[in-house]
C-alpha positions in Angstrom: -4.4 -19.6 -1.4 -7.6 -18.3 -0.3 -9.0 -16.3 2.4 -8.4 -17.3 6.1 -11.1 -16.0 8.6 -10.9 -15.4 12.5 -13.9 -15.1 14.3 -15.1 -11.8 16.3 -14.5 -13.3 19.5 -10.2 -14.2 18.6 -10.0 -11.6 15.7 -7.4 -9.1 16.2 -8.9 -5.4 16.7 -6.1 -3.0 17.4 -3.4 -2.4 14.3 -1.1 -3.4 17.7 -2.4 -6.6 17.6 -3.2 -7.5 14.4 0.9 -6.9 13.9 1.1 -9.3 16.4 -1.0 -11.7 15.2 0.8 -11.4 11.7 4.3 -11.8 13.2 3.2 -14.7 14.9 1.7 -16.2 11.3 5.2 -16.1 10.0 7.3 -17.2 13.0 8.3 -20.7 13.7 11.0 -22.6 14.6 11.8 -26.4 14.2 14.8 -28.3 14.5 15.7 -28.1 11.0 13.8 -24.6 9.6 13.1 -21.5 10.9 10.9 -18.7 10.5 11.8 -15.3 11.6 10.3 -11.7 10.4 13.4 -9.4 9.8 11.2 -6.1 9.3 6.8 -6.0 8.9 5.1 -2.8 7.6 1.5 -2.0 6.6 0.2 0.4 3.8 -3.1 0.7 3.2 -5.2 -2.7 4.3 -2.1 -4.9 3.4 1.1 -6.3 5.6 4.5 -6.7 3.9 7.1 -8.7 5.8 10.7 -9.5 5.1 10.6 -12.9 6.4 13.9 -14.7 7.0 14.1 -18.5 6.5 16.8 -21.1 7.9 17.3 -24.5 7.4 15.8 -24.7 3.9 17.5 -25.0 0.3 16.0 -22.6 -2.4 17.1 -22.2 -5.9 15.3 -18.8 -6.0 17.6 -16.8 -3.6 20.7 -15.9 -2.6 21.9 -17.1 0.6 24.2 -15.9 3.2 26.9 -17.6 4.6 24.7 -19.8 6.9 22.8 -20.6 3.9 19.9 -18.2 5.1 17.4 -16.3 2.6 15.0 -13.4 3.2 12.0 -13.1 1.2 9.0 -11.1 1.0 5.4 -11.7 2.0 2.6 -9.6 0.9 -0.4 -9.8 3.3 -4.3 -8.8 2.4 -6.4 -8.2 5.4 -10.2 -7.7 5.5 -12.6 -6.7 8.4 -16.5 -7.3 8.5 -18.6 -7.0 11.3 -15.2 -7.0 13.9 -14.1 -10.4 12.1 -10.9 -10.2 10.6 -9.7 -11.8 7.6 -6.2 -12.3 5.8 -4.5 -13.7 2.4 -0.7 -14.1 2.4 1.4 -14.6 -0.8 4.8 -14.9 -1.3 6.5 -12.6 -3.8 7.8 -15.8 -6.1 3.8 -15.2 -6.8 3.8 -11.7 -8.5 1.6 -9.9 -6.1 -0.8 -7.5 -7.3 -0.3 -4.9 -3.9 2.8 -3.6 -5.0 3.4 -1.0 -2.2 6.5 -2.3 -0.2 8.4 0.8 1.5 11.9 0.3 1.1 12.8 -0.9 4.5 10.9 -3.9 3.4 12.8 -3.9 -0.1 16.1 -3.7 1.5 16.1 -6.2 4.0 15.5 -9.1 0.7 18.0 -11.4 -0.5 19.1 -10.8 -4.1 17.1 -13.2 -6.4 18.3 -15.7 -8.5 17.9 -14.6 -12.1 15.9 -17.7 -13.1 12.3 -18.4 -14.6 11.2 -19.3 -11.8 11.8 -15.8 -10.0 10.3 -13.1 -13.0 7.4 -12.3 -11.0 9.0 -11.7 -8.0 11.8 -9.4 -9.7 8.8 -7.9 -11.7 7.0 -7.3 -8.1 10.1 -6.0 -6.6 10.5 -3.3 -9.5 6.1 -2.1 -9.2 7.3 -1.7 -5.5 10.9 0.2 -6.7 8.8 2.1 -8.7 6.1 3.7 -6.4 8.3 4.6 -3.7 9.6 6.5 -6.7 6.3 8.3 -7.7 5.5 8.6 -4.0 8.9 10.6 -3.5 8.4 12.7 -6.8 4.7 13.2 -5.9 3.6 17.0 -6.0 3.3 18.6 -2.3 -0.6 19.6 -1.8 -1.3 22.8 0.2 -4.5 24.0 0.7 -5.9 26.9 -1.3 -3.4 26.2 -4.3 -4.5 25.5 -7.8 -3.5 22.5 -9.7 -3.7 20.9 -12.7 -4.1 17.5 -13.4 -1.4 15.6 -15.5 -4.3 14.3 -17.9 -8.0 15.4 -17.4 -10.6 12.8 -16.3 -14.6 12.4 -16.3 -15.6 13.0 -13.0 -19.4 12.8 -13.6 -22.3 13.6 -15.3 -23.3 16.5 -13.5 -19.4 17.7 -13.3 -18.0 16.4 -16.5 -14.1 16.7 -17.4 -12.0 18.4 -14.8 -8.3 19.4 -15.5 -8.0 22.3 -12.6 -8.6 21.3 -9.0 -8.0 23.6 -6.0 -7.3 22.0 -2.7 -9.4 22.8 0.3 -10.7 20.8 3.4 -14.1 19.6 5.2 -15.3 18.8 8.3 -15.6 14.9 8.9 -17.2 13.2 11.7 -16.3 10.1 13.4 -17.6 8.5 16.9 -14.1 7.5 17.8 -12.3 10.8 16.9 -15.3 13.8 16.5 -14.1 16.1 13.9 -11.2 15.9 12.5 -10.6 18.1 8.6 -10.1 16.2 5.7 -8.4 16.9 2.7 -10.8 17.1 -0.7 -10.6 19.8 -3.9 -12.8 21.9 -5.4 -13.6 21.5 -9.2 -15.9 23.5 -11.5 -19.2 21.6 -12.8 -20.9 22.0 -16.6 -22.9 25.1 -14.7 -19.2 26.9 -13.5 -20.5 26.0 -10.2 -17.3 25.4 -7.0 -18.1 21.9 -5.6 -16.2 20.1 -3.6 -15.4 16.3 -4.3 -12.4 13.9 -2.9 -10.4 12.4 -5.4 -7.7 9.5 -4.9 -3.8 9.7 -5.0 -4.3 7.9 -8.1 -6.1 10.8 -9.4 -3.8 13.5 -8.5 -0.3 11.5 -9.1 1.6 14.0 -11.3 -0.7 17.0 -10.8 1.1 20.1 -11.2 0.9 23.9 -8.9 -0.7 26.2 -11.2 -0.5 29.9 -11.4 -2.9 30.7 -12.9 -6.0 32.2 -11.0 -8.0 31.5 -13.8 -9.6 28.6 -12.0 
């Protein structure tokens, strides 16, 4: 499925109601299936919803006892010049977004350990996985020194960096004024402190270091 656009005038512009707007996307109720959203989170640009479904058979699932299933729905949403845009995908699909919190996770129906469901068990383990790393991720405090798990090209004029020391700037915003943000400084080819902000990506595994050789 492909992208589905609102115009500016209907587009949702508060994260209050765009969850409203996406809660209403997977509610529905007929007289033979329902639609109902047991739990909806967002991390990052995308939506996940536990979405629980009546009234429909699946061989995919395990239902309760009033032959009910819950599955998951990953949601992509875009914004460009106050339009808003959204992609849903069920997790049968293998979703790339793999960043489900665990209320999410838990609220699922087991899966049915078929052909048919491999991406979706694959999907549910990427998601299993980097509440894991997110947990086990290294506390940052300002003014520490840290080294990188594996060192990385930064850029010409910096080159490799292994050692980062975290420290703050000053950002500006209309909305908000100034507000500090978190960044690091690194070492360039000439010794030189710059600052530069680097992703969690990056920094996933980074370790405090004692050294003050940095």
């Amino acid at each position: 499925m492909g992208w589905t656009g609102y115009s500016a005038y209907n587009s949702p512009q508060t994260y209050a109601e765009e969850k409203a707007e996406i809660q209403n996307l997977f509610t529905s109720s007929s007289p033979k299936v329902t639609y109902e959203v047991k739990q909806l989170s967002k991390v990052g640009s995308a939506w996940y919803a536990a979405v629980k479904i009546t009234g429909t058979d699946t061989d995919t699932h395990v239902c309760d006892e009033n032959g009910a299933f819950t599955t998951a729905f990953v949601i992509l949403t875009s914004k460009s010049k106050k339009e808003w845009y959204y992609k849903d995908m069920d997790e049968l699909m293998g979703p790339n977004e793999a960043k489900a919190p665990a209320v999410i996770l838990n609220s699922l129906s087991p899966l049915v350990k078929i052909e048919r469901t491999h991406y979706a068990q694959n999907w549910r383990d990427r998601c299993l996985a980097n509440i894991k790393d997110k947990k086990s991720a290294t506390k940052i405090e300002t003014g520490k020194v840290y080294r990188l798990k594996t060192s990385m090209f930064f850029n010409k004029e910096i080159g490799d960096i292994q050692y980062i020391r975290a420290s703050t700037y000053l950002h500006y915003s209309r909305k908000k004024g100034y507000s500090e943000k978190r960044c690091f400084e690194v070492r360039d080819i000439n010794g030189n402190v710059t600052k530069v902000r680097l992703s969690a990506a990056h920094i996933a595994g980074c370790q405090l270091w004692e050294s003050s050789g940095f």
